[in-house]
N, C-alpha and C positions, 0 to 999 in steps of 0.2 A: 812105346812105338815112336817112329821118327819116321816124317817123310819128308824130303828135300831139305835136310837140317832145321826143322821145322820139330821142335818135343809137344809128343801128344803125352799127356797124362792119363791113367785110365785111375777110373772114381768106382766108389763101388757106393747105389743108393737104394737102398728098397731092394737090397740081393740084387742088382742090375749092372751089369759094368756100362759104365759111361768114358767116353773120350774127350778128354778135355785140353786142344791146343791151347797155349799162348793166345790170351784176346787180342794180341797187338801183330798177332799171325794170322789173325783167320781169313784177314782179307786174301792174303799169300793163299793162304791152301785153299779158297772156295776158287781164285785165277789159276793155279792149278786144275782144279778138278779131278784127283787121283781117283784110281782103282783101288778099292779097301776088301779086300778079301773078296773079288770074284765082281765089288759093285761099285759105280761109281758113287763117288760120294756127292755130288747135288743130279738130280736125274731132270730136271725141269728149271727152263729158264726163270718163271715164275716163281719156285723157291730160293731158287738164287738172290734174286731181286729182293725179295724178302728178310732173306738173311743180314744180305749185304745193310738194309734200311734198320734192321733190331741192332746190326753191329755197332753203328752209328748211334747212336743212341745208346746202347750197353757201355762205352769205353768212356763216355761219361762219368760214370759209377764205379769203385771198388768192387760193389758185391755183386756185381752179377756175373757168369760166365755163361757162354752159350758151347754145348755139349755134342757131338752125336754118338748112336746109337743103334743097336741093332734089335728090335723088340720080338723079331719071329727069323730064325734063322735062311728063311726061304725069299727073306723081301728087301729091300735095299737100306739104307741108313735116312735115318731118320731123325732128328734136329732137338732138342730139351733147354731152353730157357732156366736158367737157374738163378736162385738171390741165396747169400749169406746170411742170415740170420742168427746172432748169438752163437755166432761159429756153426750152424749145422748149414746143410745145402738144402734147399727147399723147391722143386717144381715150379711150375709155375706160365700160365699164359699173358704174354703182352697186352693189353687194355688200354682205351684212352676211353676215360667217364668221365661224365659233367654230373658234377652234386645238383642235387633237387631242391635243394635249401638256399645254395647262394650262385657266385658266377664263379668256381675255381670250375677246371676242368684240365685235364691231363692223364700224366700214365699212371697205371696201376699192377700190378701183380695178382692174378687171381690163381690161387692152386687150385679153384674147384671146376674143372677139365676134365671129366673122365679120359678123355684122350692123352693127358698126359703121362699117364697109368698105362700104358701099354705093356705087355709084353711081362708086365711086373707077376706072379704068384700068385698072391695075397692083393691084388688092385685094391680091392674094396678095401683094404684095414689101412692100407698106406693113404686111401684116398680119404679116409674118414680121418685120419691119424691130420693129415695136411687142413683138414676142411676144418679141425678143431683147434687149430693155429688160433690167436688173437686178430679178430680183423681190425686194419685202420680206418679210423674216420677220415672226414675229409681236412685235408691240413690247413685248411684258412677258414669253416666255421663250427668243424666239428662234426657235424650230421654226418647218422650212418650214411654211406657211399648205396648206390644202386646198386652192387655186384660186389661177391665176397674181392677182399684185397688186405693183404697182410704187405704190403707195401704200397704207398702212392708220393706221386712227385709232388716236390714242393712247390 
């Protein structure tokens, strides 16, 4: 797919097609705001905002890309967070946690979201499949973290 010379990529995750711009476009295409088969692609100021603040922070990083999506053919596009890991793609909700053990605190990745499963077949087995990931500790004293994360910042 290409909008405004703008290459979307389509991903296929958990039997899902995913679209994935250029992260160094996405600012482009959320100031845009296109029509994507029938719907606009951000419906709310408030997601925007939102996007806009993950993108910032995502371009940071190699592994992460942020996606959209279409989980029920009758309802609008819808946004997926994703990290690299050992080369596969992995779900995933933004997190900022403070360890219980010492003073780090920062972002995390947490795939256990049912919401991130939408639209998917099989939710449960991708969600369990994701939730049986390795979770990180905290990276300055070790302690398990308050909330599943198979990524956190350093």
């Amino acid at each position: 797919m290409k909008i405004n010379n703008i290459e979307i990529q389509e991903l296929s995750l958990n039997n899902q097609i995913l679209y994935a711009p250029e992260m160094n476009k996405w600012k482009e295409l959320i100031e845009l705001n296109p029509i994507i088969d029938g719907a606009r692609l951000i419906r709310y100021e408030d997601i925007k905002t939102l996007l806009l603040k993950n993108l910032d922070f995502f371009l940071n990083y190699s592994i992460f890309s942020l996606v959209f999506y279409r989980p029920f053919s009758h309802n609008g596009w819808f946004y997926l967070n994703l990290i690299a890991i050992n080369g596969q793609w992995h779900r995933f909700h933004l997190e900022y946690l403070n360890c219980t053990k010492c003073d780090w605190s920062g972002a995390a990745a947490n795939p256990a979201v049912m919401d991130l499963y939408l639209g998917i077949k099989n939710r449960w087995d991708a969600f369990n499949a994701e939730y049986d990931l390795p979770w990180v500790p905290c990276p300055k004293c070790k302690a398990a973290l308050p909330r599943p994360a198979i990524w956190a910042e350093e």
